[in-house]
LUMKOL-596048 format. One record per atom (N, C-alpha, C): residue in three letters; x, y, z; residue number from 0. Coordinates in nm, 3 decimals. Layout:
  rest        X        Y        Z   nr
   ALA        X        Y        Z  NUM
...
END
This chain:
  rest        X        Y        Z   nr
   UNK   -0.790   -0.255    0.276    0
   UNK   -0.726   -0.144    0.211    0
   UNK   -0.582   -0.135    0.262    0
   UNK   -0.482   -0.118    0.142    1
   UNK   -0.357   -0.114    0.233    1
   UNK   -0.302    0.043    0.162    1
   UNK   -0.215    0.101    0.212    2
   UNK   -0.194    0.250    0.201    2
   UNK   -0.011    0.271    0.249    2
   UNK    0.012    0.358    0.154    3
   UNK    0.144    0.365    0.192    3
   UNK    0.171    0.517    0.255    3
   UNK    0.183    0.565    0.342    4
   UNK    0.133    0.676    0.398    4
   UNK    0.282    0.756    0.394    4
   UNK    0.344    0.861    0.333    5
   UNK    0.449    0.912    0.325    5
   UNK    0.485    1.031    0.419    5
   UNK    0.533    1.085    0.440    6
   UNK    0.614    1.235    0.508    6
   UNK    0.736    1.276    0.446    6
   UNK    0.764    1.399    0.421    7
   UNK    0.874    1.420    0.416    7
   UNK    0.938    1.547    0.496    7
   UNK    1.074    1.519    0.549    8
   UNK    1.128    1.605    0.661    8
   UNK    1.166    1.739    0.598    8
   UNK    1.185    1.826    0.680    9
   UNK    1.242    1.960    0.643    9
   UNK    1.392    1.963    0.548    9
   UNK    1.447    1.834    0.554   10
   UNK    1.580    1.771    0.458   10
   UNK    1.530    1.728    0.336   10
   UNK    1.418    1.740    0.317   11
   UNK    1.384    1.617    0.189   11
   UNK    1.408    1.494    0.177   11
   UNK    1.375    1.425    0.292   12
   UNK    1.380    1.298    0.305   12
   UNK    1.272    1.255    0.312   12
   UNK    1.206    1.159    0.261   13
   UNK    1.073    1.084    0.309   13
   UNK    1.077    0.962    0.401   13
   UNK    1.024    0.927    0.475   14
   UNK    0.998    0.833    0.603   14
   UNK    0.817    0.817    0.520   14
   UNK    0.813    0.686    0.588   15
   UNK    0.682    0.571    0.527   15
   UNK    0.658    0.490    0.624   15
   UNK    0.523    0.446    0.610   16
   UNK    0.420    0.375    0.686   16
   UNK    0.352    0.356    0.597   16
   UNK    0.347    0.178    0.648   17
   UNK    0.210    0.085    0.588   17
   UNK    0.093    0.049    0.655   17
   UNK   -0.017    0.160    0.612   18
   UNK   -0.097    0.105    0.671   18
   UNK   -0.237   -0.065    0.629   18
   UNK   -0.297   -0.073    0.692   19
   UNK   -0.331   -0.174    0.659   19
   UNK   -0.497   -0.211    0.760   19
   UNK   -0.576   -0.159    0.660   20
   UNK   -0.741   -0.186    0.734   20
   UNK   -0.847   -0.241    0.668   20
   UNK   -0.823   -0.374    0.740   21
   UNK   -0.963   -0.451    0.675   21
   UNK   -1.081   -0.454    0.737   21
   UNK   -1.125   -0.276    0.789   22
   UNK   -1.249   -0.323    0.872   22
   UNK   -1.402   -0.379    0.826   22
   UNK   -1.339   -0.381    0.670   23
   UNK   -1.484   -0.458    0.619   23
   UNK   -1.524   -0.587    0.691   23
   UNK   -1.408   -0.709    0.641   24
   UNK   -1.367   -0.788    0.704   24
   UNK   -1.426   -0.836    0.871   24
   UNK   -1.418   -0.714    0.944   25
   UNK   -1.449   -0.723    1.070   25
   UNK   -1.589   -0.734    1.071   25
   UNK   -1.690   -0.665    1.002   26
   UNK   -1.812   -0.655    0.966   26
   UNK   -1.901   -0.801    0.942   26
   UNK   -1.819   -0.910    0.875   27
   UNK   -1.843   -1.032    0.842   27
   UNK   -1.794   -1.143    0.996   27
   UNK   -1.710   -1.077    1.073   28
   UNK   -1.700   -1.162    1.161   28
   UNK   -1.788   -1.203    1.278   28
   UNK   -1.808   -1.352    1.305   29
   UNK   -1.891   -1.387    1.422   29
   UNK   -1.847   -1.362    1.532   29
   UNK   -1.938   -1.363    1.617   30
   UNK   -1.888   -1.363    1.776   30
   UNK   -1.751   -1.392    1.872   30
   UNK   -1.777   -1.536    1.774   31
   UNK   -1.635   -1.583    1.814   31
   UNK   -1.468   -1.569    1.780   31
   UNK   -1.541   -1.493    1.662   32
   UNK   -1.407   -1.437    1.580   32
   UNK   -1.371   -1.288    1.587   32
   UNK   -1.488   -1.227    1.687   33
   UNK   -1.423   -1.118    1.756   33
   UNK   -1.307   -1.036    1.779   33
   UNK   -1.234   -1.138    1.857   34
   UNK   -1.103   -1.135    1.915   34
   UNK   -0.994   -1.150    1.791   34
   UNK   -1.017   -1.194    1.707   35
   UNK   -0.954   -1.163    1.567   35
   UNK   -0.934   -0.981    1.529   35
   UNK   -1.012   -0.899    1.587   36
   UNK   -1.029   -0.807    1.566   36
   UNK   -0.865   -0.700    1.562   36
   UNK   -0.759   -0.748    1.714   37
   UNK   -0.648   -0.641    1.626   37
   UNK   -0.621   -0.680    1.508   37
   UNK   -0.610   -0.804    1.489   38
   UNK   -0.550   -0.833    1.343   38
   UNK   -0.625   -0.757    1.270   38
   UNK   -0.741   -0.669    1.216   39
   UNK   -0.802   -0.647    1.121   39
   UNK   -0.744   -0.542    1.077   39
   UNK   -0.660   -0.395    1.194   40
   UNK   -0.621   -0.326    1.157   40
   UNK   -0.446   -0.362    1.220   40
   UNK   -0.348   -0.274    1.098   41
   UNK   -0.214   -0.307    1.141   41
   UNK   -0.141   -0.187    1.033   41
   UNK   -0.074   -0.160    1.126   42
   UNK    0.016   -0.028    1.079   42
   UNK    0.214   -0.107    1.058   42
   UNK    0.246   -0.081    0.991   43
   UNK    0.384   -0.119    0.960   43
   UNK    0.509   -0.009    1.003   43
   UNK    0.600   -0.059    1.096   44
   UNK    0.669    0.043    1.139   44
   UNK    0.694    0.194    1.102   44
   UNK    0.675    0.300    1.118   45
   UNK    0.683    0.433    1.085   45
   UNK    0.837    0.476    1.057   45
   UNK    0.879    0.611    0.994   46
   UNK    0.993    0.596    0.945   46
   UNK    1.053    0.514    0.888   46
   UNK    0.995    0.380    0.780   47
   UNK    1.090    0.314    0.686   47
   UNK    1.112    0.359    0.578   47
   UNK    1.159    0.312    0.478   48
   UNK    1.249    0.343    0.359   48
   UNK    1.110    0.347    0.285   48
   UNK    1.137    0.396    0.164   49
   UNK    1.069    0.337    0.108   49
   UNK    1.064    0.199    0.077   49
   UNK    1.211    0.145   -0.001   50
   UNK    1.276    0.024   -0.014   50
   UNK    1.247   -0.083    0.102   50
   UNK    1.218   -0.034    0.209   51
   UNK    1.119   -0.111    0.304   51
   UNK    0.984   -0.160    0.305   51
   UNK    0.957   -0.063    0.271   52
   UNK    0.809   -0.058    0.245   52
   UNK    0.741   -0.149    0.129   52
   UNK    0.824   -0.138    0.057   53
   UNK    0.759   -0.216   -0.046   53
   UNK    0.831   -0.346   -0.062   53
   UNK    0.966   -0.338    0.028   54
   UNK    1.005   -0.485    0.049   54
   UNK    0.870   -0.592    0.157   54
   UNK    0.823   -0.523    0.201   55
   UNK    0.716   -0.572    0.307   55
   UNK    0.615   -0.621    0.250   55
   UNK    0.541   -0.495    0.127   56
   UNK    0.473   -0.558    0.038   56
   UNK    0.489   -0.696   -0.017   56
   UNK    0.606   -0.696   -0.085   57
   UNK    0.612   -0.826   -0.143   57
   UNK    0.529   -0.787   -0.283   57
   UNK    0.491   -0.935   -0.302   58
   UNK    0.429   -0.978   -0.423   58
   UNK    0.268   -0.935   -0.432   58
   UNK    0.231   -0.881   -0.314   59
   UNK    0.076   -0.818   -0.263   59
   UNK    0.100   -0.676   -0.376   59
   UNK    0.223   -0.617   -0.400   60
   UNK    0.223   -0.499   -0.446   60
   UNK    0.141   -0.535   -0.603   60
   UNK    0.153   -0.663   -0.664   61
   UNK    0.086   -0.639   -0.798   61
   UNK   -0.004   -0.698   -0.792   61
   UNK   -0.081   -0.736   -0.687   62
   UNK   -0.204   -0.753   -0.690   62
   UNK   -0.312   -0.639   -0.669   62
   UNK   -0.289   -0.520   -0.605   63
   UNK   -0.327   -0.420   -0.496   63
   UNK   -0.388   -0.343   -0.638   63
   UNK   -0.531   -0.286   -0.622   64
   UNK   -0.631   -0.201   -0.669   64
   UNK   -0.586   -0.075   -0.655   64
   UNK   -0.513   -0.013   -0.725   65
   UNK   -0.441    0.124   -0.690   65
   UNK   -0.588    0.227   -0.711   65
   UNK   -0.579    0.357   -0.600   66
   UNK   -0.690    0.442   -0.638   66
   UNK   -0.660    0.552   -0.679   66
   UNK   -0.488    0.573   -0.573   67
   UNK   -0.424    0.701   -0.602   67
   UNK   -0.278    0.682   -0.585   67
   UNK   -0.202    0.734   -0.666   68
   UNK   -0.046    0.773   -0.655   68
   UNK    0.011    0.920   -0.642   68
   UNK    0.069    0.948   -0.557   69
   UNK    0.079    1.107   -0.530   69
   UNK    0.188    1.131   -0.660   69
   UNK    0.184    1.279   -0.732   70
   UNK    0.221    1.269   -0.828   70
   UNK    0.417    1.265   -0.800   70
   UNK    0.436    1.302   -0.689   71
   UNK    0.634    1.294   -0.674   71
   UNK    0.652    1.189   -0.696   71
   UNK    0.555    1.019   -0.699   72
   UNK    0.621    0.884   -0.678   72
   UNK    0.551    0.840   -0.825   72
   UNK    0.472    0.889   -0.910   73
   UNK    0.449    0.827   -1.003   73
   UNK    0.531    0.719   -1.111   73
   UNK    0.637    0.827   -1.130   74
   UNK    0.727    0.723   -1.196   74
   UNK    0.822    0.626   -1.154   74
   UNK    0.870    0.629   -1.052   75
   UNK    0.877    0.525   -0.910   75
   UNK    0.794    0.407   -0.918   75
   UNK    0.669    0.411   -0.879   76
   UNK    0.564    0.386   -0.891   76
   UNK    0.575    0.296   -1.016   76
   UNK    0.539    0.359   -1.133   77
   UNK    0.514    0.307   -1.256   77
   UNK    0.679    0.184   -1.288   77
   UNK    0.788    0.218   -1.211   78
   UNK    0.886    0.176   -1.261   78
   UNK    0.861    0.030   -1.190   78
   UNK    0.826   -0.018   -1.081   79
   UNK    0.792   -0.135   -1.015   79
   UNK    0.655   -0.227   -1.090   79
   UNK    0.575   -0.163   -1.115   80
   UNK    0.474   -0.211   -1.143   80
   UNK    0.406   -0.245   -1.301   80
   UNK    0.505   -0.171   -1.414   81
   UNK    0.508   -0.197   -1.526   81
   UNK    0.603   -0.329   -1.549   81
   UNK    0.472   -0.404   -1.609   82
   UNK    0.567   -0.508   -1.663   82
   UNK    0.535   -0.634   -1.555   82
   UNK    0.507   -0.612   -1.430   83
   UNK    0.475   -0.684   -1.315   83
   UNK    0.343   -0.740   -1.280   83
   UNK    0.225   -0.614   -1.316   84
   UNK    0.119   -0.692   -1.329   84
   UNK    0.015   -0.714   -1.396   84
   UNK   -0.091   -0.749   -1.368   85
   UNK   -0.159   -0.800   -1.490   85
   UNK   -0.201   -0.716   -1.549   85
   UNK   -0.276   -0.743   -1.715   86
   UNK   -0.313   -0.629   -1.801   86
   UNK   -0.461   -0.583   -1.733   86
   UNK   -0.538   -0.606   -1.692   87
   UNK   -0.680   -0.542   -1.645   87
   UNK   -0.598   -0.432   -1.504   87
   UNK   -0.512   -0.455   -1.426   88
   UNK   -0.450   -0.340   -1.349   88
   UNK   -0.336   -0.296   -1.399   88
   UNK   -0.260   -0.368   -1.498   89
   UNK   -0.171   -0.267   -1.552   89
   UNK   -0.246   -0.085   -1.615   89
   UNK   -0.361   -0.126   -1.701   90
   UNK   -0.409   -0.019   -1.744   90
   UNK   -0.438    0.061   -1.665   90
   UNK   -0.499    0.046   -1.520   91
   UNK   -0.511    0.119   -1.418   91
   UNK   -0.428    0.198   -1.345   91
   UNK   -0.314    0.088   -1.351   92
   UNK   -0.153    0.183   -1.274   92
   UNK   -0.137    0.253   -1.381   92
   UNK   -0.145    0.246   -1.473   93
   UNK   -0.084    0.349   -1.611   93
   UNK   -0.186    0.500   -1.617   93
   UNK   -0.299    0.495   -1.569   94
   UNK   -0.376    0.595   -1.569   94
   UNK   -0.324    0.655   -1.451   94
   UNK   -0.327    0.586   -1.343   95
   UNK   -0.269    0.685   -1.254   95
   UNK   -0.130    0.732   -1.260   95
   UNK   -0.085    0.675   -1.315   96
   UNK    0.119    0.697   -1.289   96
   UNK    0.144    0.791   -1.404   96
   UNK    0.087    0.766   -1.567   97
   UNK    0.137    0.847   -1.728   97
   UNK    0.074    0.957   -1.725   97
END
């Protein structure tokens, strides 16, 4: 699951964090792959841009199973991802974002 976790300051600024938890993942691992375990969870520096944030993403952004978009970033949101990815999750970003 990856999550873009927002704040915004008493200025109206927003600061962002990526989070990032595959503890399913961990569930499937053997003994020996244990120690793999910080990697499963990973947080992305706190206070970035947005423009950070989704520079980090990359190309993961139009692959990603959206569940929820808070409604201030919808069209934000919709402006990156229309047109970008495929039609079985385009329809999905469009339910959440229109």
């Amino acid at each position: 699951m990856i999550r873009i976790v927002g704040q915004k300051s008493s200025n109206d600024e927003w600061k962002f964090a990526l989070e990032r938890n595959e503890l399913l993942l961990y569930g499937i691992l053997d003994e020996q792959d244990k120690n793999l375990s910080p990697f499963v969870q990973h947080a992305f520096k706190a206070n970035s841009s947005w423009d950070q944030v989704i520079e980090h993403l990359g190309e993961t952004l139009y692959e990603l199973l959206p569940l929820y978009v808070h409604p201030e970033f919808k069209n934000k949101v919709w402006g990156l991802v229309n047109g970008s990815v495929r039609e079985g999750l385009r329809r999905r970003w469009e339910r959440l974002c229109l």
